[in-house]
N, C-alpha and C positions, 0 to 999 in steps of 0.2 A: 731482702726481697728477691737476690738474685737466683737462691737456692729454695726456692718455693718446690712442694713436691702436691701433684696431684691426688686427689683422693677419690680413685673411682665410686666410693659410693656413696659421697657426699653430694647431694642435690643441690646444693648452694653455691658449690666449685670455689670453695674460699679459698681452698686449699690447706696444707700444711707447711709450720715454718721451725727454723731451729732458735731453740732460745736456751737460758739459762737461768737456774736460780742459785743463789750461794748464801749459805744461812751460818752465822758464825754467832759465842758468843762472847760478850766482852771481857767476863769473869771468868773465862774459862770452866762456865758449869756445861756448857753442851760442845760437842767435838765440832769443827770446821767442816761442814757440810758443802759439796757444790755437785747437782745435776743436772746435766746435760739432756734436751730433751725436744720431741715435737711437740708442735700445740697448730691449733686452729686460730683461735681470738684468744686478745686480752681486753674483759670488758675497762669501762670509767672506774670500778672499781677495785681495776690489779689484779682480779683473778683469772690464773691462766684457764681457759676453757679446751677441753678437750685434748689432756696432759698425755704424753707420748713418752715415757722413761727410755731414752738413750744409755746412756752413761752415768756413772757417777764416782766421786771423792768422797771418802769422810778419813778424818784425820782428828786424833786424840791431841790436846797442845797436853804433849810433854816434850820438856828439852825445849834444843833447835831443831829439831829432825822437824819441824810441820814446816820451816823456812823452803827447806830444800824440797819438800813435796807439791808446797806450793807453788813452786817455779816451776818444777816438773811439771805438777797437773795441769796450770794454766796453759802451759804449750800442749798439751793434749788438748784442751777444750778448744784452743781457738785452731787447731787442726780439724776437730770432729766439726766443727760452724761453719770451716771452707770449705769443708770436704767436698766431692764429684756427689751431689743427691743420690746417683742412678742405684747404691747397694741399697739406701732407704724404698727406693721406688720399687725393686725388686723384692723388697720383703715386703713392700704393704702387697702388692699384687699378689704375692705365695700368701700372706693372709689372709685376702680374700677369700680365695677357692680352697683353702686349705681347714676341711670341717673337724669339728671337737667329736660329732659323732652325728648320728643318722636322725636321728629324732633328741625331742626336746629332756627328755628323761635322760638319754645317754648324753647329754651337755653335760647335762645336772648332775650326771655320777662323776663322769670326768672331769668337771672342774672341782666339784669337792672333794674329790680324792685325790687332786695335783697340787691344788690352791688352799692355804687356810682360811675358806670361807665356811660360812655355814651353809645351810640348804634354805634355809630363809635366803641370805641373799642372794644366791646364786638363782633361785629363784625369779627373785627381785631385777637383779640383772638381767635373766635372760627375757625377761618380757618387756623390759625399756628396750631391749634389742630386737623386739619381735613386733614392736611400736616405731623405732626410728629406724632401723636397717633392711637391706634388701635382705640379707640371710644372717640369724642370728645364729646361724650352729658355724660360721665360721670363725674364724678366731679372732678377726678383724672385726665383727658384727657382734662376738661377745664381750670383745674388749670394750666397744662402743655404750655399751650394755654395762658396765663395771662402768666406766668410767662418768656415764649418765646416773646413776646410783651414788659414786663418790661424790655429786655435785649435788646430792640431796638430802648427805648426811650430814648432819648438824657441828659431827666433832671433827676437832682438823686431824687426832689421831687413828678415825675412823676412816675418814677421807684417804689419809698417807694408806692405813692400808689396803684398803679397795684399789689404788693406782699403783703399789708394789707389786699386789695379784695380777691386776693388768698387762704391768709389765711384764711381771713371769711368762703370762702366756705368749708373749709376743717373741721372748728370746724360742720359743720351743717351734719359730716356725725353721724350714730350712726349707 
């Protein structure tokens, strides 16, 4: 709670907070997964709402080698969870004011030509963003948009990728 970051265009002022999830499997059929990330809420039901991709691990268990990465990565994530908010605060602000393009059509090219979505969703996205956000041609307002969309889609593989697209767009602010 200490490192809470504002979200000027959230109406609610819940704010933003840092979390994490780590997904591993026991038979070793899926790699060691752990990302770092912002979120809003987490309902009674454990799902993060309103997922923010920071960072992340994925490590293959072969060997020992996932031992020593684990200790490595863990010190990275519990660095990135104390970290000073103010670079987070400074990239949500740059993605605010920082637009995909001028009109709703040049969103729609620009995100399907950057992002592997289709024009159906991006679509789909940018009008839950034209529904909850102040400006949905910012990157901040379309991510909102993505990310309102990944909470309507049924498959968790669909969901993952509508929040990776997400994420993408947010590393391209500077």
């Amino acid at each position: 709670g200490n490192r809470d970051l504002d979200d000027p265009t959230d109406g609610s002022h819940a704010g933003l907070f840092r979390g994490f999830m780590l997904r591993n499997s026991d038979v070793g059929a899926a790699a060691l997964t752990l990302d770092v990330f912002l979120f809003r809420a987490v309902c009674g039901n454990h799902i993060v709402w309103g997922f923010r991709h920071i960072a992340g691990l994925r490590r293959r268990h072969v060997g020992a080698s996932i031992h020593e990465a684990w200790t490595t990565s863990l010190d990275a994530v519990r660095a990135a969870l104390d970290a000073d908010p103010s670079a987070d605060r400074t990239l949500l602000l740059r993605s605010t004011t920082q637009e995909l393009g001028p009109t709703r059509d040049a969103v729609l090219d620009a995100v399907v030509q950057r992002l592997e979505l289709s024009q159906k969703q991006a679509a789909e996205a940018y009008t839950l963003a034209e529904q909850h956000e102040t400006n949905p041609r910012s990157v901040w307002g379309y991510v909102q948009g993505l990310t309102r969309l990944s909470q309507r889609t049924p498959w968790q593989d669909g969901r993952f990728a509508l929040d990776v697209a997400a994420s993408r767009l947010l590393t391209m602010v500077h």
